[in-house]
C-alpha positions in Angstrom: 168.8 304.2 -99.5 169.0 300.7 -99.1 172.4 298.7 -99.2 172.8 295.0 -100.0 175.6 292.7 -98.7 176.8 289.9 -100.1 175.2 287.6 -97.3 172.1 288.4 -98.8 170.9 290.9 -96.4 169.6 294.1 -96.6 169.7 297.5 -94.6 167.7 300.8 -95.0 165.7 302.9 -92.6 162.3 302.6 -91.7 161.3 306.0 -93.4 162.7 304.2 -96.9 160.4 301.3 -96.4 157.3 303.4 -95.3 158.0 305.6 -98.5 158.5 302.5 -100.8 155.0 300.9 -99.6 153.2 304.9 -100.1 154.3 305.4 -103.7 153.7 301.4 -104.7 150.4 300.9 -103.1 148.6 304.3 -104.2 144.5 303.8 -103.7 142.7 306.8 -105.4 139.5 307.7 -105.0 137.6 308.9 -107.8 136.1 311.6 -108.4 134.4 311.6 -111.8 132.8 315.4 -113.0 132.7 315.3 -116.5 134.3 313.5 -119.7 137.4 313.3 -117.9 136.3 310.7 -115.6 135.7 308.6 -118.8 139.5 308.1 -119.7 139.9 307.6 -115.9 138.1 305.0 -116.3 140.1 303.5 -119.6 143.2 304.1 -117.3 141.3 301.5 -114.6 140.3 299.0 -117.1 142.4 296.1 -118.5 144.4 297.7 -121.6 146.4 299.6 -119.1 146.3 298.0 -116.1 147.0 300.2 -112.9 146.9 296.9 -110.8 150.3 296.0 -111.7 151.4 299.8 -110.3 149.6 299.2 -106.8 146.8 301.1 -107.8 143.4 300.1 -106.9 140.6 302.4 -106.8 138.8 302.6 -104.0 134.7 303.6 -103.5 135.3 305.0 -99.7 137.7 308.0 -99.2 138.2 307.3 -95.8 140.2 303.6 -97.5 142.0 306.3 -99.9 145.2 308.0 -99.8 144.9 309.7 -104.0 142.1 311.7 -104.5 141.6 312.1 -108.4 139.3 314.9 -109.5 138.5 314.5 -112.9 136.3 316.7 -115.0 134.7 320.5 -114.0 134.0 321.7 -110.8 131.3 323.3 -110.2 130.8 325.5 -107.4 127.6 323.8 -106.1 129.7 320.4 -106.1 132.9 322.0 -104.2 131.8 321.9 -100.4 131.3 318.2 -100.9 134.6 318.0 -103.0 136.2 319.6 -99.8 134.5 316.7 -97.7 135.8 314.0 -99.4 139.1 315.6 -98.9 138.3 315.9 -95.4 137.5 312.5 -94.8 140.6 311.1 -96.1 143.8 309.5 -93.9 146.8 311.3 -93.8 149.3 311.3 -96.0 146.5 312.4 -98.6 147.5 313.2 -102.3 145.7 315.1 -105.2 145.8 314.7 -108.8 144.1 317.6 -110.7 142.8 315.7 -114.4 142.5 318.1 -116.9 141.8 321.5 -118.2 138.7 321.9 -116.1 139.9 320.5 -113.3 143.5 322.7 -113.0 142.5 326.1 -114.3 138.4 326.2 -114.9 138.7 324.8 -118.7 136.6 326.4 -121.6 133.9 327.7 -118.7 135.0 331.1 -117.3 132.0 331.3 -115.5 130.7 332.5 -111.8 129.0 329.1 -111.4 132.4 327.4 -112.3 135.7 326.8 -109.8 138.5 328.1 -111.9 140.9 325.6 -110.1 140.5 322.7 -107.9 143.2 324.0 -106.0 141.4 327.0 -105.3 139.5 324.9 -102.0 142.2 321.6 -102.0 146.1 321.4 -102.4 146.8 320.0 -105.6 150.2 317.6 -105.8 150.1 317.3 -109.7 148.0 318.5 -112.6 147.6 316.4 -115.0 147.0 318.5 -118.7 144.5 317.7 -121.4 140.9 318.0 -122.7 140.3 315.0 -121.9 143.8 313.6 -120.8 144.4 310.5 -122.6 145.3 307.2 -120.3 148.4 307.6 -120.9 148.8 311.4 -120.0 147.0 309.9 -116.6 149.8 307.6 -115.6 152.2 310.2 -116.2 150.7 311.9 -113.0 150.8 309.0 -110.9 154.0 308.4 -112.0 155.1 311.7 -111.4 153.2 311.4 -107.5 155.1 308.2 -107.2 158.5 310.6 -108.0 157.2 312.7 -105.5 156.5 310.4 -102.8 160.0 309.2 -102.9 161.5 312.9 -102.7 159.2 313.0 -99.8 160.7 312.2 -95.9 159.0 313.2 -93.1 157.3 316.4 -94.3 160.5 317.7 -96.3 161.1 318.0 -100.2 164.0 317.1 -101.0 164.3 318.2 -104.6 161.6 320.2 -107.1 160.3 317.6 -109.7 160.8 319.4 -112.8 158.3 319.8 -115.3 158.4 317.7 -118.0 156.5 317.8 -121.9 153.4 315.2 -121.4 152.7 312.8 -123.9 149.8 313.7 -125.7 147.4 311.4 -127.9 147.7 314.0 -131.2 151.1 316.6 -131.4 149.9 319.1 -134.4 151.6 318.6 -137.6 153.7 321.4 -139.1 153.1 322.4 -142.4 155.4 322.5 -144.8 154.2 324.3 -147.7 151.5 326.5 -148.6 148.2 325.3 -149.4 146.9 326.1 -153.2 144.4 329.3 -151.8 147.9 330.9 -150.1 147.4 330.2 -146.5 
C-alpha cells in the first residue's frame, strides 16, 4: 500500500508497483471461435474504448499476458489453443467468453470441449450467449481485482461472485394473459 507524505513523496514496495503496472497494462490476445469474438471485437472498437483501461490487443501471444478465448472450442482447435497458451510470458491470464467457451454451450457433443478449462486454467469466465461489451469488461475488471489480490504467487482474498450485467433481464409478468397462461 502506498503512503503519501506531505513533502510530496511517496513510499510503497516494489511488488505494489509491479502489480499496479500488471492489472493497468493488460495485452490480451484474442482468440476469436465463433459469434463471441464479434462483441470482443465491439469491446475493442471506439464506443467502449479498452485503450483508456491499458488494454491493447495484441496479434502475437508471445507480446501477451490475457489470453481471451471467445466462442466454441472445438476439439480439433484445442492442441493449438494449448500452444498459444504455451507460447505466452509468465504471468499469463485467461478469460473464458461465454457459454461455449466456460461449459461447452448449446453443443454437448464428442467433437466439442465442454470447457476451456478442461486443457488451460481459466482466471475468469465471463457468462452470456454472446456476452455483451459490457458483460466483457466486467471480466477484465474483475482480472484487474484479481491482479491486485495477487503478491508473489499468493491470493489474498476470494473475489466473490457477483450478478453480471446483462443486455436483456426477463420481464416478470404480472397478470395472466387472456388464453390463462
Amino acid at each position: 500500500m502506498a503512503v503519501k507524505h506531505n513533502n510530496g513523496i511517496i513510499l510503497t514496495t516494489v511488488e505494489e508497483v509491479l502489480s499496479w503496472g500488471r492489472r493497468n497494462s493488460l495485452w490480451p490476445a484474442s482468440v476469436g471461435l465463433a459469434c463471441c469474438a464479434i462483441e470482443m471485437m465491439h469491446t475493442a472498437a471506439s464506443r467502449f474504448d479498452t485503450d483508456r483501461l491499458g488494454i491493447i490487443f495484441r496479434g502475437s501471444p508471445r507480446q501477451s499476458d490475457v489470453l481471451i478465448v471467445a466462442g466454441t472450442v472445438v476439439n480439433k482447435v484445442a492442441p493449438m489453443l494449448k500452444l498459444i497458451y504455451d507460447q505466452m510470458p509468465d504471468p499469463k491470464w485467461v478469460i473464458a467468453m461465454g457459454g461455449c467457451s466456460s461449459a461447452g454451450g448449446p453443443f454437448p457433443t464428442y467433437a466439442t470441449l465442454q470447457g476451456v478449462d478442461r486443457i488451460i486454467p481459466v482466471d475468469v469466465y465471463v457468462p452470456g450467449c454472446p456476452p455483451t461489451p459490457q458483460a466483457l469488461l466486467w471480466g477484465i475488471l474483475e482480472l484487474q481485482k484479481k491482479i491486485k489480490a495477487k503478491k508473489e504467487g499468493k491470493v489474498w482474498e476470494e473475489i466473490p461472485v457477483r450478478e453480471v450485467p446483462t443486455a436483456s433481464q426477463p420481464i416478470p409478468i404480472k397478470e395472466k394473459s387472456p388464453l390463462g397462461f
